[in-house]
C-alpha positions in Angstrom: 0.0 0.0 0.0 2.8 2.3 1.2 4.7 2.4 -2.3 2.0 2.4 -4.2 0.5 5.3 -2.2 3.8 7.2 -3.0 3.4 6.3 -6.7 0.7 7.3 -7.1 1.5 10.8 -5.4 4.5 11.4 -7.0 1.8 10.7 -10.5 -0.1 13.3 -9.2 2.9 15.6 -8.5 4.1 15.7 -12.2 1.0 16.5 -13.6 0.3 19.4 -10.9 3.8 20.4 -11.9 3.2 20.5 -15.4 -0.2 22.3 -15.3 1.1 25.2 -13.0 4.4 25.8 -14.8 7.0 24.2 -12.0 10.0 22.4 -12.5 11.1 19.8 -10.7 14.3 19.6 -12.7 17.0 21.2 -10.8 14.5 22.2 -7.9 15.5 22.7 -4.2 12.7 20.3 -1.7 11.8 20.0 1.3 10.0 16.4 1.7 8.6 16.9 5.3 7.4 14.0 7.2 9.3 11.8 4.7 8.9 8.8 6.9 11.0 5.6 4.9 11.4 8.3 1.8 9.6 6.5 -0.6 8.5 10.2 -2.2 12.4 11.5 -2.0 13.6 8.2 -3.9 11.4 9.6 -6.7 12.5 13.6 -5.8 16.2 12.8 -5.6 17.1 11.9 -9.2 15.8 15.2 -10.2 16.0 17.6 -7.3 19.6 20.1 -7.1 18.2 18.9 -3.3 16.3 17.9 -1.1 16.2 18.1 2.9 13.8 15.5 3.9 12.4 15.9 7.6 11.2 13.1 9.6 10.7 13.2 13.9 11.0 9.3 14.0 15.1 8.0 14.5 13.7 4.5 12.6 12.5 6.2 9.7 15.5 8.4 9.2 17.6 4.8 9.6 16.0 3.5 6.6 16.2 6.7 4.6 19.7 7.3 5.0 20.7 4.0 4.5 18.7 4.8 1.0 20.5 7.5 0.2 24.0 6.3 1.0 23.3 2.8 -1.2 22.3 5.7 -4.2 25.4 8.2 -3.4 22.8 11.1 -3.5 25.4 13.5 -1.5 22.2 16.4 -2.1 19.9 14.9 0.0 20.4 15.8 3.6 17.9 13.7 5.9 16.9 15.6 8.9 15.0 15.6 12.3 13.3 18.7 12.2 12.3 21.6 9.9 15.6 23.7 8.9 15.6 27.2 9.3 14.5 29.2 5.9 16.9 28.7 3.4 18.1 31.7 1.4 15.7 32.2 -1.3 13.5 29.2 0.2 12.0 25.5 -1.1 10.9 25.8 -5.0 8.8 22.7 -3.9 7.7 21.7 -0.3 5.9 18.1 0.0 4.4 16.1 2.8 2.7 12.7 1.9 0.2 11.1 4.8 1.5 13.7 7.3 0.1 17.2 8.4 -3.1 16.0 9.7 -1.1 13.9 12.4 0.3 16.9 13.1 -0.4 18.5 16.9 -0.9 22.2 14.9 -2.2 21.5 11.6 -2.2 25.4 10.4 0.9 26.2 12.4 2.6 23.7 10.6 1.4 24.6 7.5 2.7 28.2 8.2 6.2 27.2 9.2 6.5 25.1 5.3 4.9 28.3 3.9 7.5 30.1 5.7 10.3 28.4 4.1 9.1 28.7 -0.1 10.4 30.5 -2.1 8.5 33.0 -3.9 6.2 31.2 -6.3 7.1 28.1 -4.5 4.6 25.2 -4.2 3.1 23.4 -1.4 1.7 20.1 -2.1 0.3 17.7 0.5 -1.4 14.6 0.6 -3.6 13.4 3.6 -6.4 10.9 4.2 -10.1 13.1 4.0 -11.8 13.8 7.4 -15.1 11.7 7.7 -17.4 13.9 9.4 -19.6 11.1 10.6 -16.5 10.0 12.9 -15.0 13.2 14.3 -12.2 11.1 16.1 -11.5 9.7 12.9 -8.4 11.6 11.9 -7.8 13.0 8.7 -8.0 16.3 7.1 -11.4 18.0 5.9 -11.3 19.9 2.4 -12.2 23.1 4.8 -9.3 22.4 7.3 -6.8 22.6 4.3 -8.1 25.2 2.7 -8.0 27.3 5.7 -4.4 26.4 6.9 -3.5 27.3 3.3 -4.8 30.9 3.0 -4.3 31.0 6.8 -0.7 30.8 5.9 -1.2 33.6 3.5 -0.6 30.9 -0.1 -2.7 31.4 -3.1 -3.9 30.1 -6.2 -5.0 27.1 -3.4 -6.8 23.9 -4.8 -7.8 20.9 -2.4 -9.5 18.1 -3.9 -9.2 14.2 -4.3 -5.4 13.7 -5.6 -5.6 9.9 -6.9 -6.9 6.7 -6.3 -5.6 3.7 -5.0 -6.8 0.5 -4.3 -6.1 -0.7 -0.6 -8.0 -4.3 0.8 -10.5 -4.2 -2.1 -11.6 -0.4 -1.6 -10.2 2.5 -3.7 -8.7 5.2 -1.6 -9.0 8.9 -2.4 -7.0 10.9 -0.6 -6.9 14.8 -0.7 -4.6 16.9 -2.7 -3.8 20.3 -1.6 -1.4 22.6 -3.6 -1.1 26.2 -3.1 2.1 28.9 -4.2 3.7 31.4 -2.0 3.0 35.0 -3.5 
């Protein structure tokens, strides 16, 4: 399920990218929450770099054992959120992560805080349903807010893909939005 959750973002990455205009070619990234790094295995063939972020010690294990097996000396992996780089992330991702967050709009302020201008901010997370409001997950609202909240724009939360997980499909939100 994991990897084919990350293929299936990393899908819906490219063709975000080359609607809006953004190139992943050559970009600086911030993969935050990058658990095992199954999305910066796809970013770090293409990325000038990529910091990727996780709080757990195991998950950072397996990722830089990854990235020392693949010599990719321009991806630094990371237990917390570096301070703003000069001129910021061109991209800023976070697959199945902000709404396990304690501050869900605070967090997405501190990743606004660290785009560059015209960067991007693309997260995935699994929808809220509001018939079980201990549920977890993010509501199309929640993102939307925490997105203009942080002061982003030209915002767009919807479903990002499908994938098929113990013989449901599985939709989980998209939500993109640029730093002015």
């Amino acid at each position: 399920m994991a990897r084919a959750y990350a293929a299936a973002a990393w899908e819906s990455l490219l063709r975000l990218a080359s609607r809006i205009g953004i190139e992943l070619d050559g970009a600086t990234v911030c993969d935050f929450g990058c658990g095992t790094g199954l999305l910066t295995e796809r970013l770090a063939p293409v990325a000038a770099r990529v910091d990727a972020v996780d709080l757990s010690e195991a998950m950072r294990a397996v990722l830089a054992e990854k990235t020392a097996q693949h010599g990719w000396e321009h991806v630094a992996v990371l237990d917390r959120l570096p301070a703003a780089l000069t001129g910021g992330y061109g991209l800023v991702v976070a697959s199945s992560v902000l709404a396990f967050v304690d501050d869900h709009p605070a967090t997405v302020a501190a990743l606004a805080e660290r785009l560059a201008s015209g960067g991007l901010l693309v997260h995935w997370d699994w929808e809220a349903d509001p018939d079980d409001p201990d549920g977890g997950g993010l509501s199309v609202e929640a993102a939307r807010a925490a997105l203009e909240g942080a002061g982003l724009v030209e915002i767009s939360v919807g479903t990002g893909f499908e994938v098929p997980f113990e013989g449901e499909v599985m939709r989980p939100l998209m939500a993109a939005a640029r730093r002015p």
